[in-house]
Structures are given as C-alpha cells and as structure tokens.
C-alpha positions in Angstrom: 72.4 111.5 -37.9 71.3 111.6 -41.7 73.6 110.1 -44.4 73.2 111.7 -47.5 74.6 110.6 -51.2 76.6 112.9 -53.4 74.5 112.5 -56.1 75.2 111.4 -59.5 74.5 112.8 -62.7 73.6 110.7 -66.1 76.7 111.5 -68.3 79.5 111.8 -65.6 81.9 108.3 -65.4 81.2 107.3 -61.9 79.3 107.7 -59.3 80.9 109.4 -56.3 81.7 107.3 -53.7 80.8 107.7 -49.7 78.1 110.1 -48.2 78.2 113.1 -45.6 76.1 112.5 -42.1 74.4 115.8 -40.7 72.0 116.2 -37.9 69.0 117.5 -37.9 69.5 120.7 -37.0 72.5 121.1 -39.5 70.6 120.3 -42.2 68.1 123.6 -42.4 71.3 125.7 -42.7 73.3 123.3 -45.0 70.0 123.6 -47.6 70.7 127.2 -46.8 74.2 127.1 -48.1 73.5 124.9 -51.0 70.5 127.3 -52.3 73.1 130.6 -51.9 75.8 128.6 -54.0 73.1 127.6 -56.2 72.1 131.6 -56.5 75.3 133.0 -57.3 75.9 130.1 -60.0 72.8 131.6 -61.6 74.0 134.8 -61.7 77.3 133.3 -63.2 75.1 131.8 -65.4 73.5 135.0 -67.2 77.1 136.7 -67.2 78.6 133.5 -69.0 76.3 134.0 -71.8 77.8 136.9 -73.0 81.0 135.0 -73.5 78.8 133.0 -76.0 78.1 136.1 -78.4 81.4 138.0 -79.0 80.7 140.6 -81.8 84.5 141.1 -83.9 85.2 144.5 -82.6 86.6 145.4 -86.3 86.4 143.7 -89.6 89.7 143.0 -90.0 91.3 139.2 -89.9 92.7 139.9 -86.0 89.4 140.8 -84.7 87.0 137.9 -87.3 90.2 135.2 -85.4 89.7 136.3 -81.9 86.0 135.8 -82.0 85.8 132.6 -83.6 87.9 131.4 -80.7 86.4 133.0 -78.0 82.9 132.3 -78.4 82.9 128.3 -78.5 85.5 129.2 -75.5 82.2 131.2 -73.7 79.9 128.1 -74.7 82.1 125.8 -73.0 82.5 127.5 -70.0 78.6 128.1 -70.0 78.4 124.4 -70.1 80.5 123.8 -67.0 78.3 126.6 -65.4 74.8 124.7 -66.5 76.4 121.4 -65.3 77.4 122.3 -61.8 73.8 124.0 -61.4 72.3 120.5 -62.5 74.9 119.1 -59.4 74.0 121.5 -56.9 70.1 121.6 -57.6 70.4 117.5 -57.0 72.1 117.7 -53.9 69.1 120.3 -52.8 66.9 117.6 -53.8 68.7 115.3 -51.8 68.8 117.3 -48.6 65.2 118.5 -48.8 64.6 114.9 -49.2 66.3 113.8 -45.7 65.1 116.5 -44.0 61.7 115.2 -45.0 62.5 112.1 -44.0 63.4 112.7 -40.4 60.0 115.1 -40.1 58.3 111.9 -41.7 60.1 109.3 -38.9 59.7 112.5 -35.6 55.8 111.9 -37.0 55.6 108.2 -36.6 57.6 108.3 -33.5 55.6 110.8 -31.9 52.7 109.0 -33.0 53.6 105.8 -31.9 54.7 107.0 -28.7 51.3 108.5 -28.0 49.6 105.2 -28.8 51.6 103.4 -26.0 50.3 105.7 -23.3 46.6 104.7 -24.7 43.9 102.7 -22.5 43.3 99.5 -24.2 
C-alpha cells in the first residue's frame, strides 16, 4: 500500500489532516479519475469567465445595478473554480509521484533480487 497526503495549498488555514492508502494497481485509475475531474473543472473554468463580463442589457439604472453585482459575483466564483484546479492538479502531482515511487522501489527490488542469485 501507498499513503498519500491531501495536499496543502499556501493560503488555505491548515493543512488537512490524515492521508488515503491505495495499491498499486489502484493508483493508474485513481490518476485517471483525478485528471477527468481536473478536465471538466477546466471546462467550468472557460464558462465561468463569462460570469466575469456581464454587458447591462439596457441603459437604464435596473440593468447598470444588476451588472455591477453580478460580475464581481462571476469573478469570485472563477476564483473558487481556479483554486480547486490548483488542489486537484496537486493531488495529480502527488499520485504521479507515488506511483513513481513504487516503479522506483519494484526497480531496486528487482535489482537486488537478481544480485542475490549472482556467483561471487
């Protein structure tokens, strides 16, 4: 089993707490996971950035209200959008890492296993 850290981003006021344990099997279809939730925030992403540039439909005080309200509205939400990429890219990293890991430790263990059965 690999244990792997939620990780933590600068700016946030803790670090999580506790890890997740996969196999090694589990992790080439976790990644998998991570990198389709990772697309559709993307696409989220570009849609949220329309909410950023709200045109007032008329020129009249209703519409000039609306829009100075729901554009900041739009930015924030493209914040949250922008911040949980950054979360999910860093938990990519961090699985990509342990899978590297165990192919780094099958390696040695191969290789040291290969050395025992040498003639001295």
């Amino acid at each position: 089993m690999i244990s792997v850290a939620a990780p933590f981003l600068a700016g946030t006021s803790s670090a999580p707490k506790g890890s997740f344990s996969f196999s090694p099997e589990e992790l080439d279809a976790i990644i998998a996971e991570w990198e389709d939730l990772r697309s559709a925030l993307l696409d989220d992403e570009r849609r949220a950035g329309y909410m950023t540039n709200i045109d007032p439909p008329g020129k009249e005080f209703a519409s000039g209200d609306f829009t100075k309200r729901a554009n900041p509205s739009g930015e924030s939400f493209l914040e949250a959008i922008q911040g949980m990429i950054k979360y999910v890219d860093k938990y990519i990293e961090a699985l990509k890492d342990a899978r590297e890991s165990i192919s780094t430790q099958d390696e040695q263990a191969q290789s040291d296993i290969a050395k025992t059965g040498e003639i001295q």
